[in-house]
C-alpha positions, 0 to 999 in steps of 0.5 A: 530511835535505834533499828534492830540488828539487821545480820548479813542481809543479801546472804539472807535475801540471796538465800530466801530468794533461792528458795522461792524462785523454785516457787516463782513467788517473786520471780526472777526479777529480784535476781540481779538486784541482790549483789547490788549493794556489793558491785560498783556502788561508789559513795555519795558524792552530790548533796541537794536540798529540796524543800527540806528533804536532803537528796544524796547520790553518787552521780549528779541528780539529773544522771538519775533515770527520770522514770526511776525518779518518777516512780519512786515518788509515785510509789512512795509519796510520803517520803521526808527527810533523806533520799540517798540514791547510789547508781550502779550498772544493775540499776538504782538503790534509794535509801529513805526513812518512811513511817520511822522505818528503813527502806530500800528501794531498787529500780532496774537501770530503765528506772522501772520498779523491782522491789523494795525492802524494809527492817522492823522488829518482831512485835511489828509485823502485821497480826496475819503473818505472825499468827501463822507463823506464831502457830507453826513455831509456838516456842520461838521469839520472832526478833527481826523482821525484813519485809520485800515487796515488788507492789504485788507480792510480800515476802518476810523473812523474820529470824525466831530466837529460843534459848537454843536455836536461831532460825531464820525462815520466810514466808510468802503466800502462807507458805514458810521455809526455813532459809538458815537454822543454827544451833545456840551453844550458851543459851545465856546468849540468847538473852542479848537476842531476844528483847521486849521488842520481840513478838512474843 
């Protein structure tokens, strides 16, 4: 199964982020966590097998914080297959697949829950937030969505497509902001944008 196009996702969080931490809807607790995958993370360099999952890291597995360990197979119980787990001095990223989708989780370096994040197309996002934002932008495609929750809290940030602008809003507690909006110079490119995965 192939992912839709995910572009330049920390500019985007960074951005989304900025504007909702005048609005507290996260909070501040997404701050440090947004350089995290561009600071020191190194590749993975220990491999384990555990039941049939396959554990990566970039340090060996019991240099993982055990409450980040702990709480990441509480929050997510039905993890299978891959966990890649890279360390850094802001905290732990783990990487994983749940329900066919691409997740990251990120833990502080006390190995306490931040947030996680996932990737979906359009046609995807539950039928309450595309209806709102379907109403507020009747002419736009929604095309990719990245969906950030800290357990309490859902920030979207989805990227519409009409056949002359790309806009990239969020939309948190009913509320949307626009974080990026570009203007299409050959509207024939929107056709390599736009796709039936889209929700129309």
């Amino acid at each position: 199964m192939t992912h839709p196009p995910i572009f330049d996702g920390f500019t985007l969080i960074k951005n989304a982020m900025k504007a909702y931490l005048g609005a507290l809807c996260l909070g501040l607790i997404l701050t440090p966590f947004i350089t995290l995958g561009q600071t020191d993370i190194h590749p993975a360099a220990y491999t384990y097998n555990d039941q049939g999952n396959t554990i990566t890291s970039n340090v060996p597995l019991n240099e993982i914080n055990s409450h980040a360990w702990r709480h990441f197979h509480h929050i997510f119980p039905n993890v299978t297959g891959d966990e890649n787990w890279f360390f850094s001095t802001q905290g732990y990223l783990v990487s994983f697949s749940l329900n066919g989708r691409p997740y990251q989780a990120y833990f502080d370096p006390h190995g306490y829950y931040r947030y996680s994040l996932h990737h979906y197309a359009g046609k995807e996002i539950p039928r309450e937030p595309g209806e709102i934002i379907r109403r507020k932008y009747p002419d736009y495609q929604l095309n990719v969505v990245t969906e950030i929750t800290d357990g309490e809290k859902i920030v979207y940030l989805v990227r519409l497509v009409n056949p002359t602008r790309i806009k990239t809003i969020s939309l948190c507690d009913g509320e949307i902001q626009v974080v990026e909006e570009e203007a299409i110079d050959d509207p024939a490119a929107t056709a390599t944008i736009t796709s039936p995965q889209s929700y129309p």
